[in-house]
C-alpha positions in Angstrom: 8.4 13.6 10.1 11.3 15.7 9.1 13.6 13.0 9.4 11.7 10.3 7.4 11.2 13.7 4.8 15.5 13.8 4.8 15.3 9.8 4.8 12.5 9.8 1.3 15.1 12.4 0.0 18.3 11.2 0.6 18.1 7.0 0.5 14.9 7.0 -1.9 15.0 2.8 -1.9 16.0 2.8 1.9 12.1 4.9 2.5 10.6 2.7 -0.2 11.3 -0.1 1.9 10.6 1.4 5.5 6.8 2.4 3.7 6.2 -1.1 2.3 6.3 -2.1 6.3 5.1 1.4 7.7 2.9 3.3 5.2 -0.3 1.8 6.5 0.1 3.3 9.3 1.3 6.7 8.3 -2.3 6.8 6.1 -4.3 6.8 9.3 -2.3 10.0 10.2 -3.7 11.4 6.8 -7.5 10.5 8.6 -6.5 11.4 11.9 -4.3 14.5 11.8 -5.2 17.2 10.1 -3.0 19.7 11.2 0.2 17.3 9.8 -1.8 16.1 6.7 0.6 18.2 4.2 3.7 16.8 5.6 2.2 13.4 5.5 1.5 13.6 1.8 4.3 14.6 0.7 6.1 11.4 2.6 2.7 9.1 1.3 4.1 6.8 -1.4 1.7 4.9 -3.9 1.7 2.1 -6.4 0.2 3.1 -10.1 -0.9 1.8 -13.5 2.5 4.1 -14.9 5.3 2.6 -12.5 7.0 -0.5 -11.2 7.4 0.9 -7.8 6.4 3.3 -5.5 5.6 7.0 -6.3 4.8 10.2 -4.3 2.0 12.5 -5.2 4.6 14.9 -6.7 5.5 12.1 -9.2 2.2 11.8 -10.5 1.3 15.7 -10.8 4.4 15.7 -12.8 3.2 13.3 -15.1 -0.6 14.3 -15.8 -1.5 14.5 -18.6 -2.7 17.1 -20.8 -6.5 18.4 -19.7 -6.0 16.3 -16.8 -8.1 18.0 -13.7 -8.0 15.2 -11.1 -5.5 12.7 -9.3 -7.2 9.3 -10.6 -7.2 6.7 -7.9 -8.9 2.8 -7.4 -9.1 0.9 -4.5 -9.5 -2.6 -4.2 -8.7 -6.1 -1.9 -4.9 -6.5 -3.9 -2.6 -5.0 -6.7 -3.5 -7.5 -8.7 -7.2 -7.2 -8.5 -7.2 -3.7 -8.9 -4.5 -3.8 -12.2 -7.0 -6.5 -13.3 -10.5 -4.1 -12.9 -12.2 -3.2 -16.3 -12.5 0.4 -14.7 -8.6 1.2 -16.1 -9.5 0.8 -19.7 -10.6 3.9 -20.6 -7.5 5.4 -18.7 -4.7 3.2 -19.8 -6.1 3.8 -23.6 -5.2 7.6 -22.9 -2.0 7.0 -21.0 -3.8 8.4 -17.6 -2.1 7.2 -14.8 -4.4 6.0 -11.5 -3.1 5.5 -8.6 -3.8 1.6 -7.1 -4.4 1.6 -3.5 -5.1 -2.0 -1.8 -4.8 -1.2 2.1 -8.3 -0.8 4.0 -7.4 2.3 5.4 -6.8 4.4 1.9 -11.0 3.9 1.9 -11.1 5.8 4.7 -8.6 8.6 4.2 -9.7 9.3 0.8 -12.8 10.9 2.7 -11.2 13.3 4.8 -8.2 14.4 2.0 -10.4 15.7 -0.7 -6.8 17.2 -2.7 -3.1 17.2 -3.3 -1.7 20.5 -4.6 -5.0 21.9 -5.5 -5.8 19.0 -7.0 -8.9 16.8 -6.6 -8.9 12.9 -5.5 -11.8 10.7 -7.8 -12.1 7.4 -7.9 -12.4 6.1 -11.2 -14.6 3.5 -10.5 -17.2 6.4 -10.0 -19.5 7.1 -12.8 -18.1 10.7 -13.4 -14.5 9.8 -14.7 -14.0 12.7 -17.5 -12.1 11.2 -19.7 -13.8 12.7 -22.8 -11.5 16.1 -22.6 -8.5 13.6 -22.9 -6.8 11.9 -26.2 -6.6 8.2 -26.5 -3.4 6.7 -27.2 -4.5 5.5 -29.8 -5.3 7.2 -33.0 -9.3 6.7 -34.4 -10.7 5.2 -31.2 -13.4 7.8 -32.0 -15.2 7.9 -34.5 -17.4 10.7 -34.8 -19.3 10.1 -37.9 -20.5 7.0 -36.8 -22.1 8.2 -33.9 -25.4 9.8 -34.8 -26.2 6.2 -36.9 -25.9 4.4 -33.5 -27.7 6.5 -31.3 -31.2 4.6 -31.8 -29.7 1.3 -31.4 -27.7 2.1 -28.4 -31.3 3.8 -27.1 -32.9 0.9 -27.4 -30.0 -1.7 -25.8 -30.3 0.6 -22.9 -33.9 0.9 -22.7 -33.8 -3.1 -22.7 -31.0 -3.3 -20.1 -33.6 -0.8 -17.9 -36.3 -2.9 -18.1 -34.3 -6.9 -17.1 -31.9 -5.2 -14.8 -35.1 -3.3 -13.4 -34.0 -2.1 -9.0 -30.8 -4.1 -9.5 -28.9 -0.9 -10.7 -29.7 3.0 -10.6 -29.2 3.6 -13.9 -27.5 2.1 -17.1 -25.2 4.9 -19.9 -22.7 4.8 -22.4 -19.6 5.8 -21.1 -16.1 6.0 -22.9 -14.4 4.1 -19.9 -14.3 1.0 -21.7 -12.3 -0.7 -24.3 -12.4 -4.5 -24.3 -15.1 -5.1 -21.9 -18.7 -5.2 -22.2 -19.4 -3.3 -19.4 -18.6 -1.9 -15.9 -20.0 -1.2 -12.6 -19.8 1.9 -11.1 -20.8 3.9 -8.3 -22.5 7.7 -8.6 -20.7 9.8 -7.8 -22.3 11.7 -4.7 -22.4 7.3 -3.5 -20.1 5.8 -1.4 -16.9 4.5 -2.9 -18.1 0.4 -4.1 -15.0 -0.8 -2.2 -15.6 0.9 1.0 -19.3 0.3 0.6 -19.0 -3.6 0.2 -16.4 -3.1 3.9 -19.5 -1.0 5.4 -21.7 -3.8 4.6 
């Protein structure tokens, strides 16, 4: 570990390319090993919705944004289902970046590593994603005045949605997630993660 730590530090692109062929293995250590979990994080290297390439965990604490609370991460089958998900809207609008994990293992080491740094691991495509504390990108998304004339209208669309969608879903909101799509699916968050749910299955 200390040598692949000199290696990350000291040939950057040289490590990027030994954890494209390695890295899914090093993540079962992050399950398996507790005691060498720090040191393994710090070498873990991730794909995001801000970069190219590959970043460490350090990168992206040094990039949250302001009122930020969590590292932001979604897991899915590749990197470009995942960039593709309807789930990122909310967070690209604000400039948040979220991590994009596509090996089968990050499902299962996301529920033994709870934090980096202090820092909590959520999934955004959990119903919970605070995004509210956080400004969009782009100025008037929100529109405040407007609000209190849609609230019986948007009462009644989800009232209706209750009653077709019926045992189909738990429960149907508003959320600020969104900005082209209609909707989104979401798991609660004390659920499973819907990616590692649907591998359960």
């Amino acid at each position: 570990l200390s040598e692949l730590k000199r290696k990350a530090e000291k040939a950057p692109e040289a490590y990027q390319t030994f954890w494209e062929g390695f890295g899914a293995v090093l993540k079962e250590g992050l399950y398996e090993d507790e005691e060498r979990r720090p040191d393994l994080l710090a070498l873990a290297r991730f794909r995001s919705t801000a970069n190219d390439g590959w970043i460490s965990l350090a990168d992206y604490l040094a990039g949250m944004k302001e009122g930020q609370s969590a590292i932001y991460y979604i897991t899915g089958d590749s990197l470009d289902a995942v960039q593709k998900s309807p789930q990122l809207e909310g967070f690209r609008a604000r400039g948040v970046e979220v991590l994009l994990l596509t090996d089968p293992v990050d499902d299962f080491w996301l529920s033994a590593v709870h934090d980096y740094d202090e820092k909590p691991f959520k999934s955004a495509t959990r119903g919970a994603a605070d995004l509210a504390g956080m400004q969009a990108a782009e100025s008037g998304e929100d529109k405040p005045d407007e609000a209190p004339a849609r609230d019986a209208e948007i009462a009644t669309l989800i009232a209706l949605l209750k009653q077709s969608l019926g045992d189909a879903v738990k429960d149907v909101r508003t959320t600020d997630r969104l900005t082209e799509s209609p909707v989104c699916l979401v798991a609660d968050d004390g659920d499973l993660d819907m990616r590692l749910e649907r591998m359960l299955k």
